[in-house]
C-alpha positions in Angstrom: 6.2 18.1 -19.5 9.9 17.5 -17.9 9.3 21.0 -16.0 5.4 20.1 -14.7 7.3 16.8 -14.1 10.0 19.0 -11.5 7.9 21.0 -10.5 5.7 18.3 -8.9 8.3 16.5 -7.9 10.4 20.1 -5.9 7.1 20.5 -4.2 6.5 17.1 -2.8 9.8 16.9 -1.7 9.9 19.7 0.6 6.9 18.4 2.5 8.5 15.2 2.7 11.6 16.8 4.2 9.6 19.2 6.5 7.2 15.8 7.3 9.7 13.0 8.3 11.6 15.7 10.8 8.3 16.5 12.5 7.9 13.1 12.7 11.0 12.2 14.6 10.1 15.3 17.2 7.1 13.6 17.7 8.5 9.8 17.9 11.0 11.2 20.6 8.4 12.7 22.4 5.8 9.6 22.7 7.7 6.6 22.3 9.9 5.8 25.0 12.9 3.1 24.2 13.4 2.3 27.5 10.8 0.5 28.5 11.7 -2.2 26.4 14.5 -3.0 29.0 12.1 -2.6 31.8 10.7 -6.3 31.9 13.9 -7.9 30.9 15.8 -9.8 33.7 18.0 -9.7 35.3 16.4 -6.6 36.1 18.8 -3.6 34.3 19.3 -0.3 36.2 18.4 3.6 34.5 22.4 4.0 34.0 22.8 0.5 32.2 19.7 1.0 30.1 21.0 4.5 28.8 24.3 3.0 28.3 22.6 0.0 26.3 20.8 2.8 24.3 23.5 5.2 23.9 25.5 3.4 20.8 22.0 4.1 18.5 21.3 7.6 19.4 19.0 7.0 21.7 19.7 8.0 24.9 17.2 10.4 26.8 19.9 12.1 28.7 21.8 13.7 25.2 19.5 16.7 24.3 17.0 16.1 21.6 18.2 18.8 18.9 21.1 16.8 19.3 20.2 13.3 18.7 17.7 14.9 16.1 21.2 16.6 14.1 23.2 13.1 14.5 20.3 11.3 13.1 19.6 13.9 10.1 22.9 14.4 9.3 23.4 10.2 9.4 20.4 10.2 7.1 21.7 13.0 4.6 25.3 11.8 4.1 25.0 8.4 4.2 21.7 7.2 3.9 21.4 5.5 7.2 18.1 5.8 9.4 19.5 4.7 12.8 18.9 1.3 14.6 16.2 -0.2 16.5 16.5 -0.1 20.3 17.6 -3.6 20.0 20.7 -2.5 17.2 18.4 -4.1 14.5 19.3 -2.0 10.9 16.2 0.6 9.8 18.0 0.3 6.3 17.5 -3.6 6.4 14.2 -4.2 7.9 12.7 -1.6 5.5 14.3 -2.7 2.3 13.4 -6.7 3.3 9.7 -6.1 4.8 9.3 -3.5 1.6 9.7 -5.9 -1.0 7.9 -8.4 0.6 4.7 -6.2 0.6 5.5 -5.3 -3.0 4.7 -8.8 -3.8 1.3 -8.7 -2.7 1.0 -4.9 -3.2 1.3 -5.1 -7.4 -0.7 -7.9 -8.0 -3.3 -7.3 -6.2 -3.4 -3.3 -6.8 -3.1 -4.5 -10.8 -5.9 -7.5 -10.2 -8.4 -4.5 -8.5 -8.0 -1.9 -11.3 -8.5 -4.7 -13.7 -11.7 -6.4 -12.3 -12.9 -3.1 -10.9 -12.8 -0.9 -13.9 -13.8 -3.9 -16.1 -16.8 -4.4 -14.0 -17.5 -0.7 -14.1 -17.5 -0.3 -17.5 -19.7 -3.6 -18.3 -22.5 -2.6 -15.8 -22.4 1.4 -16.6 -23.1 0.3 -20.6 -26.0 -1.6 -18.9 -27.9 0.0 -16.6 -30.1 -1.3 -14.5 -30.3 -4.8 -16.4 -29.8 -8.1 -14.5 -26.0 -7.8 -14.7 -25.6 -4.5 -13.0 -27.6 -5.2 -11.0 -26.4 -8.5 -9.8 -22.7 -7.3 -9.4 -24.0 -4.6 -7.6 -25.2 -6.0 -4.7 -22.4 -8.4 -4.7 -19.8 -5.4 -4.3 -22.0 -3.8 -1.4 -22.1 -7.0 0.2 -18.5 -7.2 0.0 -17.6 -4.1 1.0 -19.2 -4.3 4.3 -17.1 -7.3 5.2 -14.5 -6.5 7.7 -10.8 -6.8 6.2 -10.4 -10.0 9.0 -13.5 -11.6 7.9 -12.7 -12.0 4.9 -9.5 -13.0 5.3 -9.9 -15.8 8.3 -13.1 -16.9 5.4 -10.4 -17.1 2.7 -8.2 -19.0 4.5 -11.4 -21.7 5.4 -12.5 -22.5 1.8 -8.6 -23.0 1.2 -8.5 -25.6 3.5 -11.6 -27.2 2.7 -10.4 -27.4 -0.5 -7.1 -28.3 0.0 -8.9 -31.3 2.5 -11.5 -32.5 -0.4 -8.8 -32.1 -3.2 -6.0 -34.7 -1.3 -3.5 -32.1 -2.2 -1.7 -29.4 -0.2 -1.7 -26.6 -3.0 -3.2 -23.4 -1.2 -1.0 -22.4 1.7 -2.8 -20.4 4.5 0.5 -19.0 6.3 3.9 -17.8 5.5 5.7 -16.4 2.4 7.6 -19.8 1.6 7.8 -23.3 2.9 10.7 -24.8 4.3 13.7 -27.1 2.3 12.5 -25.9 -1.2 15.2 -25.5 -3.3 16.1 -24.5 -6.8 14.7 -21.2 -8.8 11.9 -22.8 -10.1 11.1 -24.3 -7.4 11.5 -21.8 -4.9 10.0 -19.4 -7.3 6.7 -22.1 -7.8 6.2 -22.0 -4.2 6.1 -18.2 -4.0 3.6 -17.9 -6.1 1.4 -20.8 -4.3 2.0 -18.7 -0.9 0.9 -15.1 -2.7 -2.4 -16.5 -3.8 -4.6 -16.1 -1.0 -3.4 -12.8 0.3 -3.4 -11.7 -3.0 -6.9 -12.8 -3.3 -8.2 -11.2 -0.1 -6.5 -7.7 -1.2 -8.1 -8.0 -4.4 -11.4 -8.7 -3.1 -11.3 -5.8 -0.9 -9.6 -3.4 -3.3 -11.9 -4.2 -6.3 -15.1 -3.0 -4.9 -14.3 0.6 -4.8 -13.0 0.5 -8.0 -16.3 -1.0 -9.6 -19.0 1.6 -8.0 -16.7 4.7 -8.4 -16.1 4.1 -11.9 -19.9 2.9 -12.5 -20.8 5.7 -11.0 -18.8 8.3 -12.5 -18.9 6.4 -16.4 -22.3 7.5 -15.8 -21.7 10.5 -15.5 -20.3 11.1 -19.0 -21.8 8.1 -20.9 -24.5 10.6 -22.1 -22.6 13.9 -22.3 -22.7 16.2 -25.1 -19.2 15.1 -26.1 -20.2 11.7 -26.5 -23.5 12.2 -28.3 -21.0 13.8 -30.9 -18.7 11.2 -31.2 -21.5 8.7 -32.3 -23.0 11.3 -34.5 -19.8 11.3 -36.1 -20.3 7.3 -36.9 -18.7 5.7 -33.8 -20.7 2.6 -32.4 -21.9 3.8 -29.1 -19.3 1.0 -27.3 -16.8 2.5 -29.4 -17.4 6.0 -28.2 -17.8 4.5 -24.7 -14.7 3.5 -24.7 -12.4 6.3 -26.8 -14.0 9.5 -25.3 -16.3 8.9 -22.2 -14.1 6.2 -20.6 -11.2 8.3 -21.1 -12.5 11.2 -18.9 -13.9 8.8 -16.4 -10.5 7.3 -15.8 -8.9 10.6 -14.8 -10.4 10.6 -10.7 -9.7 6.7 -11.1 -5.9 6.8 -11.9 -5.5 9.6 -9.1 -7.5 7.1 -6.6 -5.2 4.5 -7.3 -2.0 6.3 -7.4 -2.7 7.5 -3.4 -3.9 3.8 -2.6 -0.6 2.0 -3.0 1.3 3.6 0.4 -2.2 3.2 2.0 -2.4 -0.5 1.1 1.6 -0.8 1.7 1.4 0.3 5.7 -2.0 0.0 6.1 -2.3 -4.1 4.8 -1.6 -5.3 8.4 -4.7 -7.5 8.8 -3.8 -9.4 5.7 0.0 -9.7 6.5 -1.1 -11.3 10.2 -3.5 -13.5 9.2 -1.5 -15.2 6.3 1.5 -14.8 8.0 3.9 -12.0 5.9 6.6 -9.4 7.2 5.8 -6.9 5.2 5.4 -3.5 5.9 1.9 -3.1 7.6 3.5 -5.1 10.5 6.7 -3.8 10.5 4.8 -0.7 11.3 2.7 -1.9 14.3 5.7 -3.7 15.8 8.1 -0.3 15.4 5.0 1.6 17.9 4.8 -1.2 19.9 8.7 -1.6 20.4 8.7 2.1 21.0 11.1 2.0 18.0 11.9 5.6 17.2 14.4 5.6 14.2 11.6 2.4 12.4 8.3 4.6 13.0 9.9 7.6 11.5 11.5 5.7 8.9 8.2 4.3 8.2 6.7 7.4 7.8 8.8 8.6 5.4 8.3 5.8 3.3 5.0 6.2 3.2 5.4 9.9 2.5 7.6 8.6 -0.3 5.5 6.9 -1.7 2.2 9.0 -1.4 4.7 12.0 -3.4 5.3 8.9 -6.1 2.1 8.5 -6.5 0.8 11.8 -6.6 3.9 12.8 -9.6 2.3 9.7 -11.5 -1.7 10.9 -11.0 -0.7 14.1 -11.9 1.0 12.5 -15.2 -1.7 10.6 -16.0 -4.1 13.3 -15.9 -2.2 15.2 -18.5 -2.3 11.8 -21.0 -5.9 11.3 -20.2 -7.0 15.1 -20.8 -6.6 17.3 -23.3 -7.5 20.7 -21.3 -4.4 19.7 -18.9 -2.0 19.0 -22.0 -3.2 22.4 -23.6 -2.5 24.1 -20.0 
């Protein structure tokens, strides 16, 4: 297992090596620093603007493979990814904005498997009776909601409900409100500010959960190997559960595993709407900054992750089937 484990882990991170350089070729080549100075006034002239980008490695005039070597080898011994064109830290925006996604990452990923696979499960032992397909249609319905929509429609019942209830107890923007002190208390309010975001996410996220594993539950509710098991003296829920679930979970766990760096970079609707720094927006502002050293470093945190997640599919395939284990 250990040497499946390396094996997996050898491979991935080669292409994350041979990814996150091409990216910074092609971050030099389409993103252009200095046009951030451009609009600023006093107007600044080309020699000031090179000598303002010069201290982070960013100066057009130096030769690419040679920015490119002071950057990798900054990366490699020390673990720095460069500066914004402004001298903001990578290292600091990614390890602040990172955790602040994490927050509504988890939860909401854990919320989704939950609800979805739960739901899956429930409807696929019922078929075509009321509650399958009541759920059902509710899912399709959702799922064609734009991200936005159901965000901004999120953010209206909490306020209608915050205006009929007398209290203030759903907050609609921000990760934390102002002059809280304490650990419990600052703590308290966190958790008030992840709700809706954390709802949203989970709405969206639980719908493909619930059809895919419906769908593919079905798939092996009736197979041969489950007909056996209840032969055997298993209840069918029982054998449901133990033998066909079991297989059906395997594409699940993968699909989940490669959702996380999706819904980390990719959760900028949310984080705008409600207001959170987190990594979806870092990595909007870092193209729109024409921030070199932050897109790539973005990248290759998403390329972490995706390798992270593909390692712990790739484990969870070999608890959840036998053949793999055997193999």
């Amino acid at each position: 297992m250990a040497r499946y484990v390396m094996r997996k882990i050898s491979g991935w991170l080669l292409m994350i090596v041979i990814a996150t350089n091409a990216t910074y070729f092609l971050a030099s080549w389409f993103l252009d620093p200095r046009s951030n100075f451009k609009e600023l006034r006093p107007v600044r002239t080309e020699a000031q603007i090179d000598q303002a980008l010069a201290p982070y490695n960013l100066d057009p005039h130096v030769p690419l493979v040679h920015r490119w070597w002071d950057w990798l080898t900054s990366v490699v011994l020390h673990f720095d990814w460069g500066r914004s064109p402004t001298g903001v830290s990578v290292n600091g925006e990614i390890g602040y904005r990172s955790l602040i996604s994490a927050e509504l990452v988890v939860t909401a990923t854990i919320l989704s498997v939950v609800v979805g696979v739960t739901l899956g499960v429930y409807t696929a032992s019922r078929q075509y009776g009321w509650a399958d397909r009541v759920t059902q249609a509710l899912s399709i319905a959702v799922f064609n909601v734009p991200t936005s929509v159901a965000a901004l429609a999120v953010v209206f019942v909490a306020i209608w409900l915050n205006q009929h209830a007398g209290l203030h107890f759903l907050y609609v923007a921000g990760g934390n409100s102002p002059n809280v002190e304490g650990l419990l208390a600052t703590i308290g309010d966190r958790v008030l500010h992840l709700i809706l975001p954390t709802l949203t996410l989970t709405l969206m996220g639980y719908v493909g959960y619930h059809l895919t594993q419906r769908s593919l539950l079905l798939d092996t509710i009736n197979a041969e190997f489950v007909r056996t098991a209840q032969a055997t003296g298993l209840t069918r829920t029982r054998a449901i559960r133990r033998h066909a679930l079991r297989a059906a979970l395997i594409p699940t766990a993968a699909s989940v595993a490669f959702s996380v760096p999706a819904i980390f970079t990719g959760g900028v609707i949310t984080e705008t709407i409600f207001g959170w720094n987190g990594m979806g927006r870092y990595f909007v502002e870092t193209i729109s900054k024409n921030d070199v050293h932050g897109a790539v470093a973005t990248a290759a945190f998403a390329a972490a992750l995706t390798a992270i997640g593909a390692v712990l599919a790739d484990i969870a395939t070999v608890f959840l089937d036998p053949r793999v284990r055997v193999s």
